[in-house]
C-alpha positions in Angstrom: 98.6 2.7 102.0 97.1 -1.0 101.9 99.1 -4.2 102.1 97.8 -7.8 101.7 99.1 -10.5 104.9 99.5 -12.6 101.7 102.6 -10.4 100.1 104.6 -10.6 103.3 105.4 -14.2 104.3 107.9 -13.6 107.0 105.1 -11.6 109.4 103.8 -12.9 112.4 99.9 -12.8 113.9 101.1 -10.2 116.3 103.1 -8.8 113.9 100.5 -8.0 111.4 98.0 -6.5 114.0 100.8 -4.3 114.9 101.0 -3.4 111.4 97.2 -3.1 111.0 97.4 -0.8 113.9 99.9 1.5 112.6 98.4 2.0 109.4 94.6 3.2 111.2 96.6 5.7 113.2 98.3 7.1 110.0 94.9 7.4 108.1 93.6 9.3 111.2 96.2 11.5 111.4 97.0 12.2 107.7 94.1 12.0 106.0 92.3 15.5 107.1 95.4 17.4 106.2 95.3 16.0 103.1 91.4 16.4 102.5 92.8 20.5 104.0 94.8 21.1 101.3 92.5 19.7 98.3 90.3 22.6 99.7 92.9 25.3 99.8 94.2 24.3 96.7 90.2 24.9 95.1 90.1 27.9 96.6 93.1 29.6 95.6 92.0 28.3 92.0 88.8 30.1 92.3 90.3 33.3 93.8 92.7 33.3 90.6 90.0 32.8 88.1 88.0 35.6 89.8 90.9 38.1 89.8 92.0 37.7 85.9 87.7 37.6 85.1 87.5 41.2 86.9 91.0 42.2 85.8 89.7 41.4 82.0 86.8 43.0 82.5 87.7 46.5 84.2 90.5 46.8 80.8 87.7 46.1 78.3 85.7 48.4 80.5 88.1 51.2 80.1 88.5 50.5 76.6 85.4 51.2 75.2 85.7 54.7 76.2 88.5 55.6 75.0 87.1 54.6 71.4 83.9 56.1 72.0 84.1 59.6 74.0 85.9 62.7 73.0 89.7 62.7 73.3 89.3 65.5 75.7 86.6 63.8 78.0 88.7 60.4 78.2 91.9 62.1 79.1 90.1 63.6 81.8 88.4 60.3 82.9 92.3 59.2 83.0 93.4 62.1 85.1 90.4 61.8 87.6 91.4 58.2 87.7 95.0 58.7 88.3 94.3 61.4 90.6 95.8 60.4 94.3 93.6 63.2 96.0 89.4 62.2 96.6 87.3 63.8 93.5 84.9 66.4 94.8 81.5 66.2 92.9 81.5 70.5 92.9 84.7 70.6 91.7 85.2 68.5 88.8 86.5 70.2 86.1 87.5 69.0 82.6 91.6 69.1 81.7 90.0 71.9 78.6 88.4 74.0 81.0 91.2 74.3 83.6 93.8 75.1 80.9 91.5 78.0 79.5 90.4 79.2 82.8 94.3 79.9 83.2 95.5 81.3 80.0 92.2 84.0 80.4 94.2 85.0 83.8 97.3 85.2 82.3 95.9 87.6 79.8 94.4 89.8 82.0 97.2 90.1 84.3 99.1 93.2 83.2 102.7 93.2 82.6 105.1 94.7 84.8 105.4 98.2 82.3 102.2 98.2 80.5 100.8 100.5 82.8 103.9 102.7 83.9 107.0 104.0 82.1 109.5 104.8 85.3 107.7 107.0 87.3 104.9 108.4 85.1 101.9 106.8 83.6 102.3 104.9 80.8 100.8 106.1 77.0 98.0 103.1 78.0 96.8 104.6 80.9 97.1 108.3 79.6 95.2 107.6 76.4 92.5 105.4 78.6 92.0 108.9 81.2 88.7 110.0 80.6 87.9 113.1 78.4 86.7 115.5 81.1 86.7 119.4 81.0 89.1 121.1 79.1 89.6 125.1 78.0 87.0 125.3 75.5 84.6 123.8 77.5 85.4 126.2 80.7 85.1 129.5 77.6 81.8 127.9 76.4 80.8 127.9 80.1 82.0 131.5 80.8 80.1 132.7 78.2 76.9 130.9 78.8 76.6 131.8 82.3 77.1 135.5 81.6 74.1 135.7 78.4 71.4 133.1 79.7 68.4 133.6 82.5 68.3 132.0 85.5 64.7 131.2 86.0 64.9 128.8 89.3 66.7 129.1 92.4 66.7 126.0 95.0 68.5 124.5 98.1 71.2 122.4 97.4 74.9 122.6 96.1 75.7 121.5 100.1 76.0 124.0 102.9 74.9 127.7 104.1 73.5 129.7 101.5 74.8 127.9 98.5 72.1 127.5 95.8 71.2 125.2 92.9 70.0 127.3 89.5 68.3 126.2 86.5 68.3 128.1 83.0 66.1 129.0 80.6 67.4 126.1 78.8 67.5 123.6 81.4 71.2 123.9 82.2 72.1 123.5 85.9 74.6 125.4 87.5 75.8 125.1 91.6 76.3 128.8 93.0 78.7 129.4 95.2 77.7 132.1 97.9 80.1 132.9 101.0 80.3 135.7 103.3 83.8 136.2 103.0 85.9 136.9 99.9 88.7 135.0 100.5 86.8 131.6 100.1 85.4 132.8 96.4 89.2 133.5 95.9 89.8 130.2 96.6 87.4 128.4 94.5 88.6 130.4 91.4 92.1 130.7 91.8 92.1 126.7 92.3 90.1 126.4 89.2 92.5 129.1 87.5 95.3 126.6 88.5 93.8 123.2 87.2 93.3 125.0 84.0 97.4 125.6 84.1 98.1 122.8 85.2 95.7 121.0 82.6 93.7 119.2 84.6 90.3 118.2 83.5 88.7 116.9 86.2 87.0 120.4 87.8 84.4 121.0 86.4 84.0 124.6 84.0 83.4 127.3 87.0 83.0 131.1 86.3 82.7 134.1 88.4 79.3 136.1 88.6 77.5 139.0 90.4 74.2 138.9 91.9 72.2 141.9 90.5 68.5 142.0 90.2 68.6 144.4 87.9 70.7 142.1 85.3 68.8 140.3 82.8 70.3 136.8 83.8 68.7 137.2 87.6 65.9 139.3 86.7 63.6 136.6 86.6 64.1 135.3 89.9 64.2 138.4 92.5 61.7 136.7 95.0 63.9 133.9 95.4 67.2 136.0 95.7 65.4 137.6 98.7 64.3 134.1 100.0 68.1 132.6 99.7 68.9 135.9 101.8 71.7 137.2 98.9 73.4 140.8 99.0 73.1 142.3 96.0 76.7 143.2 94.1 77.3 139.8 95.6 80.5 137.6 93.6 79.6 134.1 93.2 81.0 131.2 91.5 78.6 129.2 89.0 80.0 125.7 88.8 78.6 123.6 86.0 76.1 121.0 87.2 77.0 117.2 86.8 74.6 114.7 86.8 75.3 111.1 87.6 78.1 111.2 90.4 78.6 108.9 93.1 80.9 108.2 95.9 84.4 108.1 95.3 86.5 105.7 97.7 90.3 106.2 98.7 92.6 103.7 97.3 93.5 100.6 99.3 97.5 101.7 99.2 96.5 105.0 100.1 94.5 103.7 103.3 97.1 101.8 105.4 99.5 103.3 107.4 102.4 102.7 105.2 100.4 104.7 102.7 102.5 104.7 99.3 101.5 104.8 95.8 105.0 103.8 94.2 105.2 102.1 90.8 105.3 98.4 92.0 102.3 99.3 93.6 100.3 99.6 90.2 102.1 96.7 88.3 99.1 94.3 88.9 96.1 96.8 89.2 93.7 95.9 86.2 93.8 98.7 83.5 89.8 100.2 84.8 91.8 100.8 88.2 94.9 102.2 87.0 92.9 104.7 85.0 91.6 106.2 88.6 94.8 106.1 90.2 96.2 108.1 87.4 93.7 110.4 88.5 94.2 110.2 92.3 97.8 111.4 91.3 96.5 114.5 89.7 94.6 114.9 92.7 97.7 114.6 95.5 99.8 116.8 93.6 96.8 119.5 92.9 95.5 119.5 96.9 99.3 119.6 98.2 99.7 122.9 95.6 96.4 124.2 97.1 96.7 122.7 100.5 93.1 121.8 100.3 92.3 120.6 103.7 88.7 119.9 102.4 89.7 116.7 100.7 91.9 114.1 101.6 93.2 115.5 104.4 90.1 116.0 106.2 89.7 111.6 106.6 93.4 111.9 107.5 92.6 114.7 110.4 89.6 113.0 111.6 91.5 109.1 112.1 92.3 110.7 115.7 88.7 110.0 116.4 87.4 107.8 114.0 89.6 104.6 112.9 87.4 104.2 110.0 87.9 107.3 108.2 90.0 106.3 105.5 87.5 103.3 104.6 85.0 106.6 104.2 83.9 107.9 101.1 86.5 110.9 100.0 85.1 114.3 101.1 84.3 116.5 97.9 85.0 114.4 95.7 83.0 112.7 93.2 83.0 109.5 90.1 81.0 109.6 87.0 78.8 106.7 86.7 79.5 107.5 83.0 83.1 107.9 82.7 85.0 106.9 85.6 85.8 110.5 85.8 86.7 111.8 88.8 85.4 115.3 89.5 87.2 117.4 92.4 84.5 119.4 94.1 84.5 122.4 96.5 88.1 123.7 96.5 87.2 127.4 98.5 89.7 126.6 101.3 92.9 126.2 98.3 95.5 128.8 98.4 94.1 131.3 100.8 92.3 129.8 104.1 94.0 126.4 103.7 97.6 128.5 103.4 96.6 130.2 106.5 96.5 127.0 108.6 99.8 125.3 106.9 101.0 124.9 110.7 98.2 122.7 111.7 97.9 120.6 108.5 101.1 120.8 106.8 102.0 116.9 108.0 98.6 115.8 106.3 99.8 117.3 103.3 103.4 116.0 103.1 102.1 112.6 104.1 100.1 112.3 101.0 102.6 113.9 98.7 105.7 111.8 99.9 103.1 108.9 99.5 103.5 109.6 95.5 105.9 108.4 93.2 103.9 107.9 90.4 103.0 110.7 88.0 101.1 111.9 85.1 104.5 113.2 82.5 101.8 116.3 81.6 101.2 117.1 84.9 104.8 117.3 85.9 105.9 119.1 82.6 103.1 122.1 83.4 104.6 121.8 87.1 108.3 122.5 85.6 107.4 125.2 83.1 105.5 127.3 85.8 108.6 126.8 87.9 111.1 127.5 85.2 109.0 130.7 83.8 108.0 132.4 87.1 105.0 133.8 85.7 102.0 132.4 87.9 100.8 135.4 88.8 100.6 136.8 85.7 99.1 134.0 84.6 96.9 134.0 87.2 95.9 138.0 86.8 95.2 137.4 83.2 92.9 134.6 84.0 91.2 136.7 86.4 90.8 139.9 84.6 88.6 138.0 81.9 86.1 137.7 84.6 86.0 141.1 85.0 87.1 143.3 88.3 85.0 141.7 90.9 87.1 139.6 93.2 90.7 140.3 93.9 93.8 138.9 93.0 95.7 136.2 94.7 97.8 138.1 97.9 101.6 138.1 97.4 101.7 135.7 100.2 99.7 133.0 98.7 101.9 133.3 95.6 104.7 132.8 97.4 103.9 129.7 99.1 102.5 128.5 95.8 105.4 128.6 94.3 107.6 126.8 97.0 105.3 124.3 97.0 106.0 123.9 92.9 109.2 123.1 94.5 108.5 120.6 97.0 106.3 118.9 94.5 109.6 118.9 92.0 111.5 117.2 95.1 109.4 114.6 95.5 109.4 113.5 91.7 113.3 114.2 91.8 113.5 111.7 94.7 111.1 109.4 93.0 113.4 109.7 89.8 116.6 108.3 91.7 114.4 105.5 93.4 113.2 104.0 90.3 116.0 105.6 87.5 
């Protein structure tokens, strides 16, 4: 803004200064904004250019990648990218490795009726059950206890006078010695019962007599004396089994709402269905007995000790081998144990109502014994191959015996309508 005196002819002296004045004060005033907004206007410019250079850059950047690397690893690079949560160094995982982490969990997790079929085991699970002891294997035992030497007695087999034997062979055998009669009863005529009930998971027992004069014990008179033994003494000779260990109770069998029901076995892997197949045996075998040795014995003792259930099982065993559960020491079944149904009964009925899951060959023997009403012949016929040393199970016991075939029919009648 500049004018010449000379272009404007009609302008005074005073005038002009006047003008002259004016147009200093407007450069003063207008010429740092102007100078402000050249410099805002390079600015911005340079801010722009930077943006689109890194902008350009960080696309090429991801480009290469994408060209280069696996298809796998650069959709996971996009993923981690995209992800709106902060990327833990420990926990980065490829998009490959997540989705094959879950389909393995989906295959192990077992359907709702692979492992049960209503309320019994399913084939699965009955043709995973380990082998165990069978008849042939309680004859072979019978007769190798009554035609082989013993040739070493020890302490062990658990309490009072009970005694560990080796044979000739090397064949180990727990002996069984009691005062009274009625707990050698009880050991057999349990073992008598498994075998009619087809359980395999007591291990071959047979009934002998303690005679020094008898070839088998000849051999080891001194030590007969030294384990302080009557002679014309009945035992039981239990087969030996190496590698046990502790058996614990089942988690749903531990609570206080203890139950064993099919949903409670939908999502069990198939290694821990197997043993509660065999815990079912067991609850329906110790209520017949009323075995207050077992189960009920961690139940009894909660009174005082919270912590029982979380205890090992009493007398009972697992195979390091086989997963085979072994039930051990049943002298107080059917006899002493029926004798103190008044102080125990509740133990027993809290374990069996506690059941609704069963082995179908367990209940089938159950049914039959009901149907025939010939346990005690059964159980008399067992017996007399042992030869007349004990004797047979009192009238009594076989009564209660059979109601409790009864009750155990109830509860898988009950269980029937629950899950028909």
């Amino acid at each position: 803004m500049c004018l010449e005196k000379s272009t404007i002819t009609d302008m005074s002296d005073k005038e002009w200064r006047g003008y002259n004045k004016l147009e200093h004060i407007l450069k003063l005033t207008f010429s740092p904004i102007i100078h402000m907004e050249r410099i805002t206007i390079k600015r911005t410019l340079y801010l722009i250019t930077a943006i689109v250079a890194f902008a350009l850059g960080l696309s090429l950047g991801l480009a290469i990648p994408m060209y280069i690397m696996p298809v796998n690893i650069a959709k996971n690079v996009t993923t981690v990218i995209r992800s709106p949560r902060p990327v833990v160094a420990h926990r980065f995982e490829t998009v490959s490795f997540v989705t094959e982490s879950t389909t393995k969990s989906a295959q192990l997790r077992p359907k709702d009726s692979s492992h049960v079929d209503g309320i019994f085991w399913s084939e699965e699970i009955e043709s995973a059950l380990p082998t165990g002891y069978g008849e042939p294997e309680a004859e072979r035992w019978r007769r190798f206890v009554k035609n082989n030497p013993v040739v070493k007695i020890e302490e062990g087999c658990g309490r009072m006078q009970n005694r560990l034997l080796t044979y000739e062979d090397g064949t180990r055998a727990c002996c069984r010695y009691r005062q009274n009669t009625d707990q050698i009863q009880g050991e057999l005529f349990s073992f008598y019962l498994g075998r009619l009930l087809g359980l395999n998971n007591l291990a071959p027992s047979a009934l002998g007599v303690v005679h020094n004069r008898d070839p088998v014990w000849s051999k080891v008179r001194a030590q007969i004396s030294l384990a302080q033994w009557a002679e014309e003494r009945p035992v039981v000779l239990t087969k030996y089994i190496d590698h046990l260990q502790p058996a614990q109770i089942p988690k749903s069998l531990r609570s206080t709402s203890r139950k064993l029901h099919p949903q409670d076995v939908q999502h069990t892997d198939k290694e821990k269905s197997v043993e509660l197949a065999q815990w079912s045996d067991l609850i329906v075998f110790d209520y017949l007995t009323a075995n207050l040795d077992r189960i009920v014995n961690n139940l009894y003792n909660l009174q005082w000790n919270p912590g029982m259930m979380d205890a090992p099982a009493h007398n009972l065993a697992k195979s390091s081998k086989s997963s085979l559960l072994v039930f051990l020491d049943n002298e107080s079944g059917l006899l002493h144990g029926y004798r103190l149904l008044d102080k125990y009964e509740s133990y027993h009925s809290v374990l069996l109502n506690a059941l609704c899951v069963f082995r179908r060959s367990t209940i089938e023997a159950v049914e039959k014994l009901r149907s025939e009403q010939n346990l005690a012949t059964l159980l008399e016929a067992a017996l007399s191959a042992e030869g007349d040393l004990v004797p047979g199970l009192p009238e009594k016991s076989l009564k209660i015996l059979n109601d409790r075939l009864n009750r155990v029919h109830d509860q898988v009648e009950w269980c029937r309508k629950q899950y028909s």
